[in-house]
DRENTORKOL-3810 file (N, C-alpha, C; in nm, 4 decimals):
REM DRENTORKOL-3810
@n.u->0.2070; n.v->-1.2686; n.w->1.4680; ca.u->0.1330; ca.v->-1.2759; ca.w->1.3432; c.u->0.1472; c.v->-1.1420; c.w->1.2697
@n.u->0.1673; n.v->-1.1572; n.w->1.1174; ca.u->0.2279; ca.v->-1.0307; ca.w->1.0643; c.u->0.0686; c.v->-0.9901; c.w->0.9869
@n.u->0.0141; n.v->-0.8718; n.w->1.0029; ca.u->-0.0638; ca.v->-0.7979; ca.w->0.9316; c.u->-0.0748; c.v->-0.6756; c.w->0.8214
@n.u->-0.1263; n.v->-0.6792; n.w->0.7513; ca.u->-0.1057; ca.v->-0.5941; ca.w->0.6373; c.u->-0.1915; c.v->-0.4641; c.w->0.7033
@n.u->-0.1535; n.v->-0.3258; n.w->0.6728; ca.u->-0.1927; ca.v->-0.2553; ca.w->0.7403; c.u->-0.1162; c.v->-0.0909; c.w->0.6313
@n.u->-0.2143; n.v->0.0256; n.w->0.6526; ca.u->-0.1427; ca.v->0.0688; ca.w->0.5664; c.u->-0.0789; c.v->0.1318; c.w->0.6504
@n.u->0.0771; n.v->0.2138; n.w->0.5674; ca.u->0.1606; ca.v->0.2924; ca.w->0.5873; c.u->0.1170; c.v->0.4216; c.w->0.6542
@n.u->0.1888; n.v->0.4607; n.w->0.7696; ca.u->0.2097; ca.v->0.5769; ca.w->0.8100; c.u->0.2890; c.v->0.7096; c.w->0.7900
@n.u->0.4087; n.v->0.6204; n.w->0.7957; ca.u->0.5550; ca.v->0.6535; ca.w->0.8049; c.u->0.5767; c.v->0.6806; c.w->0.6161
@n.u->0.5577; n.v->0.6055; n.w->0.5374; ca.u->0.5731; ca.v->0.6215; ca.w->0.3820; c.u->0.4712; c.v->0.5765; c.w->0.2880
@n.u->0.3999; n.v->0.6972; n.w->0.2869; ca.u->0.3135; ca.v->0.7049; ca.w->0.1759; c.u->0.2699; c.v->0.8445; c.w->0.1136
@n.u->0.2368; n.v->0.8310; n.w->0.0065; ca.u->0.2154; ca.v->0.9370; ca.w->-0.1081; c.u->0.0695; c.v->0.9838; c.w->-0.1464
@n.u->-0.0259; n.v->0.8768; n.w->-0.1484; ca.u->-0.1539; ca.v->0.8725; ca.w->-0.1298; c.u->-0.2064; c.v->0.8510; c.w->-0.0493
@n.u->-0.2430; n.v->0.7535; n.w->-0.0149; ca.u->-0.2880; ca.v->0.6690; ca.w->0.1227; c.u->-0.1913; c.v->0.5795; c.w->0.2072
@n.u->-0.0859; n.v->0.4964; n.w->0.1191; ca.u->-0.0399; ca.v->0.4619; ca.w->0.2323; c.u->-0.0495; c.v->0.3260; c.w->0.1665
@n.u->-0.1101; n.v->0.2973; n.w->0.0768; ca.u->-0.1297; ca.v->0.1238; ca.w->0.0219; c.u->0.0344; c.v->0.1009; c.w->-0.0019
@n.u->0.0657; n.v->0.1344; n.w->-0.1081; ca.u->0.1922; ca.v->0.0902; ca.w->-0.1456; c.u->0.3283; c.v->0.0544; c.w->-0.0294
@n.u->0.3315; n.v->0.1824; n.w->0.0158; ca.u->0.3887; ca.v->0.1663; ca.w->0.1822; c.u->0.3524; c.v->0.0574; c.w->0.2510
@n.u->0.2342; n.v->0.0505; n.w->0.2798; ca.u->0.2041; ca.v->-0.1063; ca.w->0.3208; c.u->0.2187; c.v->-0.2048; c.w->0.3141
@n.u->0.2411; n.v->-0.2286; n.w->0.1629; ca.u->0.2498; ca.v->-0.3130; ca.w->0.1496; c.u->0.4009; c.v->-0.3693; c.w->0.1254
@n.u->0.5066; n.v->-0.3074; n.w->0.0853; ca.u->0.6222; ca.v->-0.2673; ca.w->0.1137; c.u->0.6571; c.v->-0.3247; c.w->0.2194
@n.u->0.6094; n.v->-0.2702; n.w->0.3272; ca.u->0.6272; ca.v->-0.2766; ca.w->0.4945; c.u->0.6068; c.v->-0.4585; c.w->0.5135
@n.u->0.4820; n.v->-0.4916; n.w->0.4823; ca.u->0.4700; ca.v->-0.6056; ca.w->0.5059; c.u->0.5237; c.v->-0.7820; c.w->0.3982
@n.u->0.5854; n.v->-0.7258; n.w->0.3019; ca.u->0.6694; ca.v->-0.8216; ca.w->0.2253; c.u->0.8167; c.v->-0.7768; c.w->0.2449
@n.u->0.8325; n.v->-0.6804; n.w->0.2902; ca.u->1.0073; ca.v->-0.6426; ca.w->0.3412; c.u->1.0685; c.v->-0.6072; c.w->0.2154
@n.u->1.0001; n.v->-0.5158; n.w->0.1103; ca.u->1.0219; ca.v->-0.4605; ca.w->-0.0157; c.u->1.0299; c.v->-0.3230; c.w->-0.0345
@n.u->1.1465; n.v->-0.2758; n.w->-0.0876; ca.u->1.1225; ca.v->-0.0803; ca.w->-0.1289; c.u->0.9675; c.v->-0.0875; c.w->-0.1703
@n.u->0.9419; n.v->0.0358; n.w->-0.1057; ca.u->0.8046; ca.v->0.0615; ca.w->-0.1490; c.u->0.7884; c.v->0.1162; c.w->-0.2866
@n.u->0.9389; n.v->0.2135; n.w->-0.3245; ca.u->0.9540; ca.v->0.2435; ca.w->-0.4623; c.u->0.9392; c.v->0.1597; c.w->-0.5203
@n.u->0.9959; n.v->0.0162; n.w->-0.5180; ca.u->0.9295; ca.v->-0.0717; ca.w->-0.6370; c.u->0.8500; c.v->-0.1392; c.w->-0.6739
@n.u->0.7488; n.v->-0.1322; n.w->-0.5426; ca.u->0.5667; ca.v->-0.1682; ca.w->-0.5722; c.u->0.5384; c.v->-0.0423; c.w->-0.6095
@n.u->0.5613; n.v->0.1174; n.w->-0.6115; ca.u->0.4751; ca.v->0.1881; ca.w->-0.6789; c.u->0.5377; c.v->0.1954; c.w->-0.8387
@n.u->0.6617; n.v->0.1602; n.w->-0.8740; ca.u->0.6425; ca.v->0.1827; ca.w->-1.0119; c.u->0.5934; c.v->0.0078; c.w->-1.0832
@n.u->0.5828; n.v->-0.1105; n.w->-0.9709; ca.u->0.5011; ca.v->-0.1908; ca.w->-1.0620; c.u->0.3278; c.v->-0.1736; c.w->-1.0437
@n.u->0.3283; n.v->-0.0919; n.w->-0.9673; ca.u->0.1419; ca.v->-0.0313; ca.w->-1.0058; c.u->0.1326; c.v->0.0733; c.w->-1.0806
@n.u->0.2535; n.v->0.1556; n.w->-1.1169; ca.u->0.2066; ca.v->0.1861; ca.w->-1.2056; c.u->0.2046; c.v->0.1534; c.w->-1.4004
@n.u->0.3154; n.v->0.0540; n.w->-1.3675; ca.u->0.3382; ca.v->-0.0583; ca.w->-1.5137; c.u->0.1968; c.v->-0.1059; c.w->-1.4960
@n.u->0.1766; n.v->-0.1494; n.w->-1.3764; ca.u->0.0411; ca.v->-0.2547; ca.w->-1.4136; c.u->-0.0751; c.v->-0.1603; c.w->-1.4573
@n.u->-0.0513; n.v->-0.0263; n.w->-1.4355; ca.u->-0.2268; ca.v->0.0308; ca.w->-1.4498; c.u->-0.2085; c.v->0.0389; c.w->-1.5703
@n.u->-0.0731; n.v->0.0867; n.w->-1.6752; ca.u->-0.0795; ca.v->0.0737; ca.w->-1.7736; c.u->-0.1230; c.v->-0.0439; c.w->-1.8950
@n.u->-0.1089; n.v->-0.0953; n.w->-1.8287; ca.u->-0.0741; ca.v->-0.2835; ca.w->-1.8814; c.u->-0.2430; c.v->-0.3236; c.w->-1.8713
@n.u->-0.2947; n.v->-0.3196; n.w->-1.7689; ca.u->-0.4617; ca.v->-0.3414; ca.w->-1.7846; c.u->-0.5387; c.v->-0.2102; c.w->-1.7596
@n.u->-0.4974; n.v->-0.1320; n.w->-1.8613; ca.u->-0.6025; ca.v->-0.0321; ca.w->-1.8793; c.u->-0.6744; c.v->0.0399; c.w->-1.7812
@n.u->-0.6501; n.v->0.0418; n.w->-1.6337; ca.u->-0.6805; ca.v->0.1235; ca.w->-1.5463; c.u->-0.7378; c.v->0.0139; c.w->-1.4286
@n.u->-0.7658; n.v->-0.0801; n.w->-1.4497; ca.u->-0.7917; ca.v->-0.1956; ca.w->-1.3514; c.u->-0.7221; c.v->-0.1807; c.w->-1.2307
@n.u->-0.5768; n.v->-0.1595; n.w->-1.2315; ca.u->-0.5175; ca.v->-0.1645; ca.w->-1.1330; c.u->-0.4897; c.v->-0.0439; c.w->-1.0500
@n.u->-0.6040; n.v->-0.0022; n.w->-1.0778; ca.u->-0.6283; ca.v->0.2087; ca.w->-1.0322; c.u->-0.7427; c.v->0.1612; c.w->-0.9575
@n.u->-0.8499; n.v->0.1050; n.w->-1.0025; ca.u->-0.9474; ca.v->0.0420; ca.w->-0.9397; c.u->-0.9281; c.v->-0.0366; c.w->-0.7830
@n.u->-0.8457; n.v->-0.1440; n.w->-0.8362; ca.u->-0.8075; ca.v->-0.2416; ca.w->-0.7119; c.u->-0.7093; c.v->-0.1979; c.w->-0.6313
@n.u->-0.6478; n.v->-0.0362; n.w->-0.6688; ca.u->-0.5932; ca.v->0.0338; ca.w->-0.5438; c.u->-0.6977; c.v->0.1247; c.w->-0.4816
@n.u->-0.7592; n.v->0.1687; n.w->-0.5182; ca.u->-0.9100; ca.v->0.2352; ca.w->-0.4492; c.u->-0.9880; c.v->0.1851; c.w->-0.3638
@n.u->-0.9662; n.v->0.0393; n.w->-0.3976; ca.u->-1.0337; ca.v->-0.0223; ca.w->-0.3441; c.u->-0.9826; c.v->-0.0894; c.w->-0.2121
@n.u->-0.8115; n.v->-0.1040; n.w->-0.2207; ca.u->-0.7296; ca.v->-0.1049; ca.w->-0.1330; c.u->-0.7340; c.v->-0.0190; c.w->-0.0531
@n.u->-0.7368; n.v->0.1308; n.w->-0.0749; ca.u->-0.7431; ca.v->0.2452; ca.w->0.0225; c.u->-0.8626; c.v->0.2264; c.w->0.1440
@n.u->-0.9772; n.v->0.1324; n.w->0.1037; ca.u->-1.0884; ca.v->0.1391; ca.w->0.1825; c.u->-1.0788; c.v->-0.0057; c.w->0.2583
@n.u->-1.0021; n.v->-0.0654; n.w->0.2125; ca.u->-1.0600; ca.v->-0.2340; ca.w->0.2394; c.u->-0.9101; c.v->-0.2145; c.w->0.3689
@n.u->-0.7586; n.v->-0.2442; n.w->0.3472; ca.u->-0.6998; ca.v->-0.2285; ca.w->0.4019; c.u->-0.7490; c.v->-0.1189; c.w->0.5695
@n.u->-0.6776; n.v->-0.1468; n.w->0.6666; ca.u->-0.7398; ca.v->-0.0846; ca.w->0.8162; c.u->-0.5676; c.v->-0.0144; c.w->0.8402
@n.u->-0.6286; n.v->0.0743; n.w->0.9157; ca.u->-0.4690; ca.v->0.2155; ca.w->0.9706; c.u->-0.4106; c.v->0.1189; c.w->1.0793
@n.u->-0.3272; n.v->0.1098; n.w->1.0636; ca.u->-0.2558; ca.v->0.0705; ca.w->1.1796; c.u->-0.3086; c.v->0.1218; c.w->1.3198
@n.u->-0.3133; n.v->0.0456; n.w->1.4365; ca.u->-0.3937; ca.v->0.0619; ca.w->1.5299; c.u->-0.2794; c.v->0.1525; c.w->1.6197
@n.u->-0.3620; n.v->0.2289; n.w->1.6814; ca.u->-0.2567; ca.v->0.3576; ca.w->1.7802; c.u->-0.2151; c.v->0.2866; c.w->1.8797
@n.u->-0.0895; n.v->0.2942; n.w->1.9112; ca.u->-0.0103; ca.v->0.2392; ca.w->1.9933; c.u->0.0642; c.v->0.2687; c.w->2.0909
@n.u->0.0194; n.v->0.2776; n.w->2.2398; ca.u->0.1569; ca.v->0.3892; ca.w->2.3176; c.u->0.2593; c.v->0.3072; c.w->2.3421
@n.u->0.3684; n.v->0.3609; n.w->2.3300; ca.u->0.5176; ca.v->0.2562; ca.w->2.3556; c.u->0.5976; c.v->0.3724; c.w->2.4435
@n.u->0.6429; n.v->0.3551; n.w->2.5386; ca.u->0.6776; ca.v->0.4128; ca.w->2.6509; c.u->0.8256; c.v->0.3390; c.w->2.7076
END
């Protein structure tokens, strides 16, 4: 089962975009420049519902691999 989870490995802020990247199998470069078209596009909304991403989204759980 595939989970959304944020980025470790590539992120700039928190790690949303990376994440989400990670989990649709997408450059993460091109979810951050369509968040940032979109924050433009609705007036800061989509600044909001990444803030809100930073808290709602969970860290990837620590893992020993040996």
């Amino acid at each position: 089962m595939k989970k959304l989870y944020l980025s470790d490995s590539d992120k700039k802020i928190e790690g949303v975009c990376g994440g989400i990247g990670e989990y649709f199998g997408i450059d993460s470069t091109l979810i951050r420049i369509i968040c940032v078209l979109l924050a433009f596009a609705s007036f800061g909304t989509t600044l909001v519902a990444y803030i809100i991403c930073c808290f709602v989204i969970p860290k990837k759980p620590y893992s020993k691999e040996w």
